[in-house]
Structure formats: structure tokens, C-alpha cells
NUBAFI-204489 format. One record per atom (N, C-alpha, C): residue number from 1; atom name; x, y, z. Coordinates in Angstrom, 1 decimal, padded with zeros to 4 digits. Example, Ala and Ser with C-alpha at 12.3 -4.5 7.8 and 13.67 -1.06 7.14 Angstrom:
# NUBAFI-204489
+-----+----+--------+--------+--------+
!   k !  a !     px !     py !     pz !
+-----+----+--------+--------+--------+
!   1 !  N !  013.2 ! -005.7 !  007.8 !
!   1 ! CA !  012.3 ! -004.5 !  007.8 !
!   1 !  C !  013.2 ! -003.3 !  007.8 !
!   2 !  N !  012.8 ! -002.2 !  007.1 !
!   2 ! CA !  013.7 ! -001.1 !  007.1 !
!   2 !  C !  012.9 !  000.0 !  007.9 !
+-----+----+--------+--------+--------+
This chain:
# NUBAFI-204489
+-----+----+--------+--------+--------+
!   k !  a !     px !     py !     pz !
+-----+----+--------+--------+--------+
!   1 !  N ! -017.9 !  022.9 ! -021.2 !
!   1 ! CA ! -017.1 !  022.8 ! -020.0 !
!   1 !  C ! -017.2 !  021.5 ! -019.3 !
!   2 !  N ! -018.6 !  020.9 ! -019.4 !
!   2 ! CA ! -018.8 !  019.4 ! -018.8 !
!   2 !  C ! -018.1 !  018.1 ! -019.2 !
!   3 !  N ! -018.1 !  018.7 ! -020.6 !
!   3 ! CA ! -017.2 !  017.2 ! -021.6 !
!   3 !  C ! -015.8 !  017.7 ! -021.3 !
!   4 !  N ! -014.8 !  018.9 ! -021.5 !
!   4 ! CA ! -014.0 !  019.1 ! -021.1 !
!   4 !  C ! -013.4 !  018.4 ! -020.1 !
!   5 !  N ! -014.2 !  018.5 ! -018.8 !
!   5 ! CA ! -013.4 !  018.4 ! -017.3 !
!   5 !  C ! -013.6 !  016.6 ! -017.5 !
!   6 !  N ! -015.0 !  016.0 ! -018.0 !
!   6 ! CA ! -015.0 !  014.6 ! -017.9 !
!   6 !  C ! -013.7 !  013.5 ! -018.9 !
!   7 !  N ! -013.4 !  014.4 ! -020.0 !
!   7 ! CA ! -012.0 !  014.3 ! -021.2 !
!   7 !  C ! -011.0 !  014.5 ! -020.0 !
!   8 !  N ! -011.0 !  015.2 ! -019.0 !
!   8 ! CA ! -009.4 !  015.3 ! -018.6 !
!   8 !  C ! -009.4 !  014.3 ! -017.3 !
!   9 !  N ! -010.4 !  013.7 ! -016.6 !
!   9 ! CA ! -010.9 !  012.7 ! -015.9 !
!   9 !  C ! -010.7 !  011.6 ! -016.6 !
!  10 !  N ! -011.4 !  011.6 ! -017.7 !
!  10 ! CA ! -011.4 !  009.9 ! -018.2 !
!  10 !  C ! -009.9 !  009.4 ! -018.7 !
!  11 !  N ! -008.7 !  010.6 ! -019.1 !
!  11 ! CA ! -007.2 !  010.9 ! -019.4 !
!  11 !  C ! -006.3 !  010.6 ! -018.6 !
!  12 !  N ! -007.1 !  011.2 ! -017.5 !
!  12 ! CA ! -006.4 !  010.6 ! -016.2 !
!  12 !  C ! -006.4 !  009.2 ! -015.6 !
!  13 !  N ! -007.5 !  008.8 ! -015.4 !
!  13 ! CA ! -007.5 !  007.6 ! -015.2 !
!  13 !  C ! -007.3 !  006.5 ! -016.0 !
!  14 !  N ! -006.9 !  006.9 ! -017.5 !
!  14 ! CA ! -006.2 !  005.9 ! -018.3 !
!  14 !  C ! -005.0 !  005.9 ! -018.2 !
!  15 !  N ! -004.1 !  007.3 ! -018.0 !
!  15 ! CA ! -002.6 !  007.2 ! -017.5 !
!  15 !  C ! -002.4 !  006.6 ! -016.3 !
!  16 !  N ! -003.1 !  006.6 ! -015.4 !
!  16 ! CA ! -003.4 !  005.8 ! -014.1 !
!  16 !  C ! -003.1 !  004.3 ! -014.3 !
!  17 !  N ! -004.3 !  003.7 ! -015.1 !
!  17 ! CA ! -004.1 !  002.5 ! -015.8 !
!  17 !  C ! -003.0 !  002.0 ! -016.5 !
!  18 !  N ! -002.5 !  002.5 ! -017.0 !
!  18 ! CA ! -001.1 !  002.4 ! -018.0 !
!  18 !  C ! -000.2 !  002.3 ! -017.3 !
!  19 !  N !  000.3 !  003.2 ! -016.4 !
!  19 ! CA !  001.1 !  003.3 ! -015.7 !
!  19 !  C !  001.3 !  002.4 ! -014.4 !
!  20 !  N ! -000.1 !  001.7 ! -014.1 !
!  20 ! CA !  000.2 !  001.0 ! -012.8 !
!  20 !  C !  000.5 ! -000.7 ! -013.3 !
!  21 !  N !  000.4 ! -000.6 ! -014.6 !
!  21 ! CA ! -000.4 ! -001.8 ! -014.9 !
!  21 !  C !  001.5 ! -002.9 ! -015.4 !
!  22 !  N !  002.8 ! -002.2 ! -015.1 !
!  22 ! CA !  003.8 ! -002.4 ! -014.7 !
!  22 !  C !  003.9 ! -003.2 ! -013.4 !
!  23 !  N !  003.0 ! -002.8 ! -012.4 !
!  23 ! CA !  002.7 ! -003.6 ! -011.0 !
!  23 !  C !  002.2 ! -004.5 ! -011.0 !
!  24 !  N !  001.6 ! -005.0 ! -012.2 !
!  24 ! CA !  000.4 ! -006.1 ! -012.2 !
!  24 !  C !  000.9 ! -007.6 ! -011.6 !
!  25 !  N !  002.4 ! -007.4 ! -010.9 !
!  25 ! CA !  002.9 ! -008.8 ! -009.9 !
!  25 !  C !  003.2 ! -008.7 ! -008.8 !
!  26 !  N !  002.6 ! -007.3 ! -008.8 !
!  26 ! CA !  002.4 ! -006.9 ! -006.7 !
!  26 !  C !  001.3 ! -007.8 ! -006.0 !
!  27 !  N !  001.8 ! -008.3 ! -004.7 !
!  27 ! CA !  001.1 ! -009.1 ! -003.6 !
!  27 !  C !  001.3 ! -008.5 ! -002.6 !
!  28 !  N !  000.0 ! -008.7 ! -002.0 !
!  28 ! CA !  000.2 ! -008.4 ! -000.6 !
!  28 !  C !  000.7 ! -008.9 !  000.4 !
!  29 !  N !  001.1 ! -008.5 !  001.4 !
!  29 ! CA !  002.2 ! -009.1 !  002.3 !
!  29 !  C !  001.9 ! -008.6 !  003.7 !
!  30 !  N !  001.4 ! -009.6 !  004.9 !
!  30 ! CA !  000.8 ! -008.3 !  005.9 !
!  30 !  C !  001.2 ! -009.8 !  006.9 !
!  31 !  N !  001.5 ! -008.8 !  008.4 !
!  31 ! CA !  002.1 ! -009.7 !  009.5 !
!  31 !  C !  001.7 ! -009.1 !  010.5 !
!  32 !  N !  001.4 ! -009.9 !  011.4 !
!  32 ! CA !  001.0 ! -009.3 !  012.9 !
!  32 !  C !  001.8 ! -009.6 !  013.7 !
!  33 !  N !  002.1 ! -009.1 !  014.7 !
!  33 ! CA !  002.7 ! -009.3 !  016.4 !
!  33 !  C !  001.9 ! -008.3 !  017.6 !
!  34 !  N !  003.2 ! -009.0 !  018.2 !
!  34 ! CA !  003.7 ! -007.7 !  019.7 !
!  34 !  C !  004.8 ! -007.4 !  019.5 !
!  35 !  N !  005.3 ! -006.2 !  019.8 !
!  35 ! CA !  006.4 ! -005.0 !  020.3 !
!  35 !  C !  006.7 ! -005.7 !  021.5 !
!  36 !  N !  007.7 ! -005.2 !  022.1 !
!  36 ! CA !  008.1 ! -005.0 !  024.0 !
!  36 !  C !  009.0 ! -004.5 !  023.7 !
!  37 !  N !  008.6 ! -003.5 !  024.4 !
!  37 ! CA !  009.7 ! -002.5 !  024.8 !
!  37 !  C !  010.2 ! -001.9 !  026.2 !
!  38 !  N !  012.2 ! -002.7 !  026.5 !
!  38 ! CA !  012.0 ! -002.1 !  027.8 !
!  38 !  C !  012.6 ! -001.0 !  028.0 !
!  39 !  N !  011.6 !  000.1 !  029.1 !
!  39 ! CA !  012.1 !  001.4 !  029.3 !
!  39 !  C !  012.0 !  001.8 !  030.8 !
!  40 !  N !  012.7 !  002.9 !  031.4 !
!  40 ! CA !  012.5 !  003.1 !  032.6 !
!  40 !  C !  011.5 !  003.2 !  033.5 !
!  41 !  N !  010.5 !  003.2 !  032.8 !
!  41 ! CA !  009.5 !  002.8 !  033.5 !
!  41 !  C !  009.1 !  001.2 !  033.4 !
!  42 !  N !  009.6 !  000.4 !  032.9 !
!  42 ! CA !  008.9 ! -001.1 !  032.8 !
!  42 !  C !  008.8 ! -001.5 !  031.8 !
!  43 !  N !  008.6 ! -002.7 !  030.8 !
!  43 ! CA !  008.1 ! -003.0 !  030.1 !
!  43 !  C !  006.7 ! -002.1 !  029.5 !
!  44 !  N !  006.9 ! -002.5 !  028.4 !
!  44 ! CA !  005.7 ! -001.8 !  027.4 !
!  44 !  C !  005.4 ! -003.1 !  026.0 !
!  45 !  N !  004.2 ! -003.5 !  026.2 !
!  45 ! CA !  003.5 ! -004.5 !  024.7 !
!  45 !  C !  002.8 ! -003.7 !  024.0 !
!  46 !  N !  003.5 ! -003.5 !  023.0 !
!  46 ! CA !  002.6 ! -003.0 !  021.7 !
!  46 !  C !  002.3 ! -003.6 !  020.5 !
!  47 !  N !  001.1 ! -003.8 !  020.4 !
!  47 ! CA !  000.7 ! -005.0 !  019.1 !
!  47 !  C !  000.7 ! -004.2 !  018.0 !
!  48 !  N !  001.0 ! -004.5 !  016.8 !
!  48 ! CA !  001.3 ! -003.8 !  016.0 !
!  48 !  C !  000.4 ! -005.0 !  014.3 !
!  49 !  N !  000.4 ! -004.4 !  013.5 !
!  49 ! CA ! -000.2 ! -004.9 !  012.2 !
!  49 !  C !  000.6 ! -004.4 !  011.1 !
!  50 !  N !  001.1 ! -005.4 !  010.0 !
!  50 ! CA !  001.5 ! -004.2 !  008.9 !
!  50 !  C !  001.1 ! -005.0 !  007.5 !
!  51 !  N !  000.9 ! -004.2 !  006.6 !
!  51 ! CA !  000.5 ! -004.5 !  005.6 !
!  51 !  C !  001.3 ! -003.9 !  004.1 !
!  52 !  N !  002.1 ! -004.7 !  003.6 !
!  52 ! CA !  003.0 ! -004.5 !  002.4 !
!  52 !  C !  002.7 ! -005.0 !  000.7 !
!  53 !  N !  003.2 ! -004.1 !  000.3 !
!  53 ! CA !  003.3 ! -004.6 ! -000.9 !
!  53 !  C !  004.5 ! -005.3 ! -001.3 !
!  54 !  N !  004.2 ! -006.3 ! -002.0 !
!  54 ! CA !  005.6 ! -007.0 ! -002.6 !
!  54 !  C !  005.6 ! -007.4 ! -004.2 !
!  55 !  N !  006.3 ! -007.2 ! -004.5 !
!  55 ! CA !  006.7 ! -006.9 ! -006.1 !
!  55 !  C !  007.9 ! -008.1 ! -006.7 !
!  56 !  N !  008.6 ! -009.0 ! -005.6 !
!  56 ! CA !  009.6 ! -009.8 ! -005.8 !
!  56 !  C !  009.5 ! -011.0 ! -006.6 !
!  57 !  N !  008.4 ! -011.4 ! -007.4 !
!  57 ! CA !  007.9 ! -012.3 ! -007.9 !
!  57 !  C !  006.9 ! -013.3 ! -007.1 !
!  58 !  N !  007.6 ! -014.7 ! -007.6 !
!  58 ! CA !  006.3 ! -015.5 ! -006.8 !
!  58 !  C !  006.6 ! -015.6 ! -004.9 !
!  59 !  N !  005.7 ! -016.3 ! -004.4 !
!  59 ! CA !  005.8 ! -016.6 ! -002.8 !
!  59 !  C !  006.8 ! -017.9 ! -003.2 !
+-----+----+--------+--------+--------+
């Protein structure tokens, strides 16, 4: 039962591999700010982070 479940683990993570390895020209892509937002009560700053993947070729 132990070689079993580790055969369907080690299966998995080779289709994992195979399958990702199509992405192998993904970059990361990440930007920071502020937000402002105005609303009836006033202004609002919200800093925000984001972090992408990009797949478009080179920079």
C-alpha cells in the first residue's frame, strides 16, 4: 500500500513537471503604488502590491 500511494505521488508530480514545463518563459512581473479613492466621505489612500506572471516573451 506504501509503494502504491508513493507510485501515484511520484506520477503526479512528473505530470506536474511535463505539463508546466510549456511555461518555462514565464517572468515575473510585480508593481507597487497608491490607490485614492474619492468618496463621500473624503479621500481614501490605499497602497496596494501586485505580483504577475508574464508569459509574453522577452522584457
Amino acid at each position: 500500500m506504501r509503494f502504491k500511494k508513493k507510485r501515484i505521488v511520484f506520477a503526479f508530480i512528473l505530470l506536474i513537471i511535463l505539463t508546466l514545463s510549456g511555461c518555462s518563459n514565464m517572468r515575473w512581473g510585480t508593481s507597487a503604488g497608491v490607490s485614492m479613492d474619492f468618496g463621500p466621505n473624503g479621500p481614501r489612500v490605499r497602497p496596494h502590491m501586485d505580483v504577475d506572471l508574464y508569459s509574453g516573451g522577452r522584457f
